[in-house]
C-alpha positions as CSV (number, residue, x, y, z in Angstrom):
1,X,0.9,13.6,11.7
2,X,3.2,12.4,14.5
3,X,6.3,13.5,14.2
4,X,8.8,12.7,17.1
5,X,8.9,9.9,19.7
6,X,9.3,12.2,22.3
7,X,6.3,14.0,21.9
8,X,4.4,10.9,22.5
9,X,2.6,12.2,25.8
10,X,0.6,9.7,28.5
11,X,1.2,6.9,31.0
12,X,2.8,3.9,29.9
13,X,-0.5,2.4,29.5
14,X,-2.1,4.8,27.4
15,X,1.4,4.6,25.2
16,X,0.8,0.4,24.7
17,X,-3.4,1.4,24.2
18,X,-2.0,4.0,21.8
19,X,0.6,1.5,19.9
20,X,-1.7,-1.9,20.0
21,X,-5.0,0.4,18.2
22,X,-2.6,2.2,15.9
23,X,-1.0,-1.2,14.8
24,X,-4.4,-3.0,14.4
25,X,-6.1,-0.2,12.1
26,X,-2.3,0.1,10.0
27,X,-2.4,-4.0,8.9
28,X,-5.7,-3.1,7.7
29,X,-4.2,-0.5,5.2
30,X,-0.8,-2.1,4.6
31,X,-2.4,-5.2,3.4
32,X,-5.9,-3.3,1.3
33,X,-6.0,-3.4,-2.4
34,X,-5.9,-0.1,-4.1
35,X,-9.5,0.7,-4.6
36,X,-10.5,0.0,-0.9
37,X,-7.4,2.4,0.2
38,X,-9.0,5.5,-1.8
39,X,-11.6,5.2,1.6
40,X,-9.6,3.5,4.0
41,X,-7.2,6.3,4.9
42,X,-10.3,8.8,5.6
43,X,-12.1,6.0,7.9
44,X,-9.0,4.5,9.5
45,X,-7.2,7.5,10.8
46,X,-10.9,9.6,11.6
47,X,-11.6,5.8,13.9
48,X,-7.4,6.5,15.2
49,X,-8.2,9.8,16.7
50,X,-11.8,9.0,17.9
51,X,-9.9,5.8,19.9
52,X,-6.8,7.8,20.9
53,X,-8.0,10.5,22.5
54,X,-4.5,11.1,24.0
55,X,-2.9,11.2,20.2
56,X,-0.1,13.6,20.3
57,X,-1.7,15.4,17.5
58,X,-5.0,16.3,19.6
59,X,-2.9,16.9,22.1
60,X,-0.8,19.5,20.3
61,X,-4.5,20.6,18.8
62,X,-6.1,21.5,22.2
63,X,-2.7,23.3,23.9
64,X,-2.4,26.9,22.1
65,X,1.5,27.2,22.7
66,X,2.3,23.9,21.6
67,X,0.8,24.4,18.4
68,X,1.9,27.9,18.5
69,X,5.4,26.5,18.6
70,X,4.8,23.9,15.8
71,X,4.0,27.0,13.4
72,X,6.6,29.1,14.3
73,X,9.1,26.1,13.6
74,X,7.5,25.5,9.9
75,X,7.2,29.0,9.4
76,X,11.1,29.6,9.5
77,X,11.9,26.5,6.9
78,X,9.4,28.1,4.8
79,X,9.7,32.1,4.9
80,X,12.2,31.5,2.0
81,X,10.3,30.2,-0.2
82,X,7.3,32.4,-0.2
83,X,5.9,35.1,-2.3
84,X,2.8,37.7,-2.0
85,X,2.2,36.5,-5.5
86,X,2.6,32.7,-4.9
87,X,-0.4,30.0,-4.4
88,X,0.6,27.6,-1.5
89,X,-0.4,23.6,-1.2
90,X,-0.1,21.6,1.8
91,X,-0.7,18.2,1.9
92,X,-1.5,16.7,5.3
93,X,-2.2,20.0,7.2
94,X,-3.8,18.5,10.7
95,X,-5.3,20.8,12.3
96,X,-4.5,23.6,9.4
97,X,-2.8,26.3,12.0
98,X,0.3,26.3,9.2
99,X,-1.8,27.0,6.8
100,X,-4.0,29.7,8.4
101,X,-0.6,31.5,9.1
102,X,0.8,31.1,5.8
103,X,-2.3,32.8,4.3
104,X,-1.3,36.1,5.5
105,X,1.6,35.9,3.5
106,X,0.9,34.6,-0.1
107,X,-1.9,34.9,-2.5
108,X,-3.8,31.4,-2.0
109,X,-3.7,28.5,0.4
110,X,-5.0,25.1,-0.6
111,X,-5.1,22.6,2.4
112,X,-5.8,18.5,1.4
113,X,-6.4,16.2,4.1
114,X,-7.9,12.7,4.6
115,X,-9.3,13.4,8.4
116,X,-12.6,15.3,8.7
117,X,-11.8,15.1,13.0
118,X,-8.2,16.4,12.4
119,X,-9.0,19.0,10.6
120,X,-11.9,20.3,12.3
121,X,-11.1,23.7,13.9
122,X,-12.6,26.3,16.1
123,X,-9.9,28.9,14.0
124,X,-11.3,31.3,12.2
125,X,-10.8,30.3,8.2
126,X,-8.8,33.0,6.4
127,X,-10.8,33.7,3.0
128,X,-7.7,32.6,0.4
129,X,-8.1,29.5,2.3
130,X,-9.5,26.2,0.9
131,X,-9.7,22.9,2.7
132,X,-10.3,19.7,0.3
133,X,-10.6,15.7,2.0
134,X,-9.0,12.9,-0.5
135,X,-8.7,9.9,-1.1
136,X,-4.7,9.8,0.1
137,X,-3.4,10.1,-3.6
138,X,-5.6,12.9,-5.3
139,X,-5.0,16.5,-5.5
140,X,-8.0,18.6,-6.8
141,X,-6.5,22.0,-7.4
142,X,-6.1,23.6,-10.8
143,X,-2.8,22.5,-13.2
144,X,0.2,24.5,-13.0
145,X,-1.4,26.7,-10.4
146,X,0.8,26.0,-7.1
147,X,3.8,27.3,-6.7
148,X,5.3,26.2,-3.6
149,X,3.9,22.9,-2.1
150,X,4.6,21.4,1.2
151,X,4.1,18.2,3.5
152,X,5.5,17.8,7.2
153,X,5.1,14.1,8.7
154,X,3.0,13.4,5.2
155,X,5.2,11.2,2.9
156,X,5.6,7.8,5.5
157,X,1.8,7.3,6.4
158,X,1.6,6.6,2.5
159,X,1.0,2.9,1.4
160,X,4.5,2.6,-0.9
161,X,2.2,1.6,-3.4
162,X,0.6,5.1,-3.6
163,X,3.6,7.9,-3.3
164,X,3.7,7.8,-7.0
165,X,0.7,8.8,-7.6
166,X,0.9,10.8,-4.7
167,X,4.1,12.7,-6.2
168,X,2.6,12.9,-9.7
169,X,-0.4,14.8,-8.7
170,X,1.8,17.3,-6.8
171,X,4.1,17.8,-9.7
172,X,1.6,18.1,-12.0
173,X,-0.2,20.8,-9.4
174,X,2.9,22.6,-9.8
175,X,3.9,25.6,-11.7
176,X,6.9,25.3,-14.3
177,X,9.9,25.6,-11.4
178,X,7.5,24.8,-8.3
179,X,8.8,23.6,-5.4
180,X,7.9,20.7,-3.7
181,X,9.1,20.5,0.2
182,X,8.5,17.3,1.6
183,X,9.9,16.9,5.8
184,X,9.9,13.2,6.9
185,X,12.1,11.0,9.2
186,X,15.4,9.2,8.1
187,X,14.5,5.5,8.2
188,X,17.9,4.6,9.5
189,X,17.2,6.8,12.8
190,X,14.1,5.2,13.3
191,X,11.1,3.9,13.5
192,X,9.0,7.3,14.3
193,X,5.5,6.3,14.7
194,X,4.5,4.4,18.1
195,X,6.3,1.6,17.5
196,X,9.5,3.0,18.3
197,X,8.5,1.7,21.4
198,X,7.9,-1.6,20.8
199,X,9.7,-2.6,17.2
200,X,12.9,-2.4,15.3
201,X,11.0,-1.2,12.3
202,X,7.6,1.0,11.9
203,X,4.2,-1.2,12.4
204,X,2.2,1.6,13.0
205,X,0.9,4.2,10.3
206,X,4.3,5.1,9.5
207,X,3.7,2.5,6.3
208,X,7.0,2.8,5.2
209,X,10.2,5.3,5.9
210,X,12.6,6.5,4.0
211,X,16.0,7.1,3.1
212,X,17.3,10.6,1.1
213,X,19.0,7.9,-1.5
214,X,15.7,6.5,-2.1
215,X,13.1,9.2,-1.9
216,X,15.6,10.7,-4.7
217,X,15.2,8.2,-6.7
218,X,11.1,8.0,-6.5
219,X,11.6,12.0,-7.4
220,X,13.2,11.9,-10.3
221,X,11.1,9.2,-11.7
222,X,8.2,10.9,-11.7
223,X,10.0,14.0,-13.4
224,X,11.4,16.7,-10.7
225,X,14.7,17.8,-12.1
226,X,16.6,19.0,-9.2
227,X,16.3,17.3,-5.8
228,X,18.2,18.8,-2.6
229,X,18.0,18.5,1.1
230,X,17.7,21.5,3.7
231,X,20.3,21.3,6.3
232,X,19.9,24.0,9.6
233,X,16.4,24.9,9.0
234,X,15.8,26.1,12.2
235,X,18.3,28.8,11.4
236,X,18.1,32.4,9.6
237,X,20.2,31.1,6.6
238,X,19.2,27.4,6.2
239,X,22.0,25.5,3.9
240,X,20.9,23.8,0.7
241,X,22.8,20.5,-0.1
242,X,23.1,18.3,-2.8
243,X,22.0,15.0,-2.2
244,X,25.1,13.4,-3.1
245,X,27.0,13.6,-0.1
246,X,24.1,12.5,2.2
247,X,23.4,9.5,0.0
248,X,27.2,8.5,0.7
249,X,27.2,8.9,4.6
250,X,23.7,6.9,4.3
251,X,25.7,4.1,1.9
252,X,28.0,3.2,4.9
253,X,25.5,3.7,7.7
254,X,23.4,0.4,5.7
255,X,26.7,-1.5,5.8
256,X,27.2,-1.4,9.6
257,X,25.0,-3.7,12.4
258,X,21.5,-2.0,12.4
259,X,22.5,-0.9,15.9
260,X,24.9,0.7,15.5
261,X,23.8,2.3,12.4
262,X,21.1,3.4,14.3
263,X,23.2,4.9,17.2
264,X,25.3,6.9,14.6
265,X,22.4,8.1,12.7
266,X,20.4,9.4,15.8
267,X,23.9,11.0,17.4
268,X,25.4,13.0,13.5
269,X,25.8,16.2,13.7
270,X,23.9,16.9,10.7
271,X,20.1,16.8,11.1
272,X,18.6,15.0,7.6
273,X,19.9,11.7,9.6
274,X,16.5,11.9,11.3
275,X,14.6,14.3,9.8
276,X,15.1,14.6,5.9
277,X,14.0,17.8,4.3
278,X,13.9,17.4,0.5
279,X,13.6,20.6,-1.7
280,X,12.2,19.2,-5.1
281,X,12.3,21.6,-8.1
282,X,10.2,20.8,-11.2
């Protein structure tokens, strides 16, 4: 999934090719019913890459370092969290490299996607490893079996009107005091898809973006007990917060002219203004 504007790579051309395609095949999904969505996500984003061929997630794909870099970032917000012991869920894996790396360290890696050309790789496949393709929403792994489970860039390319069954299906994956790490951009920094070029809000497959206040509040609906966020992850002793005073800081932000809002939230010192990192606990 795309994850900063600034790693949008090509001519200005191929950026407006990139945005007008990525808009067209999003209204498609934004406005389906929920039965067409279970195979819409699988055909709209395989027809995005197969159209984009300069998507910044090829991109990162083809080039060795840059997804060598991508790994290594991940790798340090999650070393904390894992066990030999433990079985490992990502949702949204792209091209799987994350995965592939964290099977060296824990006892089982289970990788759900909706892409059959992201996830296509040339890598050999680590035998704890097992790939699955959804519908968006399900996750077929056994009950209570995962213990830590993890999406980057996963939670905004979700129509709004499937992250609770979306969230369910990961908690209920879960073991009793799983953990549930889910990276995505702070709404009032962005938009964060292509349309940051182009729009004040996200038109593109970013379907909706998110707040800490209100992914909280989705969290603890469908039943996780203890919601934080992650501050200084890219650090040997990342910081974990309680929600509370983020949720505050984000209170005033909404009061203030978007633009400055935006300015503000793009220039704190504190990261979960543009990139949230909750740490859900069952």
């Amino acid at each position: 999934m795309m994850k900063m504007p600034e790693k949008i790579p090509g001519t200005s051309e191929q950026v407006r090719e990139h945005y007008l395609i990525e808009k067209e095949l999003a209204a498609r999904l934004r406005n389906a019913g929920k039965n067409e969505r279970m195979y819409l996500y699988a055909d709209l984003y395989d027809e995005l890459y197969r159209r984009v061929r300069h998507h910044p997630q090829l991109i990162q794909k083809s080039d060795p370092e840059e997804r060598a870099r991508a790994v290594s970032h991940q790798l340090t917000v999650l070393r904390g969290f894992l066990k030999p012991d433990f079985n490992f869920l990502e949702v949204g894996p792209g091209d799987c490299a994350l995965s592939f790396e964290v099977a060296k360290l824990v006892n089982k890696v289970y990788a759900i996607d909706v892409s059959k050309e992201i996830t296509k790789t040339s890598m050999p496949v680590p035998a704890n490893f097992t790939l699955q393709l959804s519908d968006g929403s399900s996750i077929d792994v056994p009950p209570g079996s995962i213990h830590i489970a993890y999406s980057n860039q996963l939670m905004e390319h979700l129509h709004p009107d499937d992250v609770i069954d979306h969230l369910e299906n990961i908690y209920h994956a879960l073991t009793q005091s799983g953990v549930y790490i889910c990276i995505t951009p702070n709404r009032l920094s962005g938009p964060y898809d292509i349309s940051c070029f182009f729009d004040k809000i996200s038109t593109g497959f970013h379907l909706k973006e998110y707040t800490v206040s209100e992914l909280e509040i989705i969290f603890k609906a469908v039943g996780f007990t203890k919601i934080d966020v992650l501050i200084g992850a890219s650090k040997k002793n990342p910081l974990l917060l309680h929600v509370l005073p983020v949720k505050m800081i984000e209170f005033i932000l909404r009061k203030l002219p978007h633009a400055l809002s935006k300015f503000i939230a793009n220039h704190a010192p504190v990261s979960v203004f543009r990139e949230i990192r909750v740490v859900a606990i069952k």
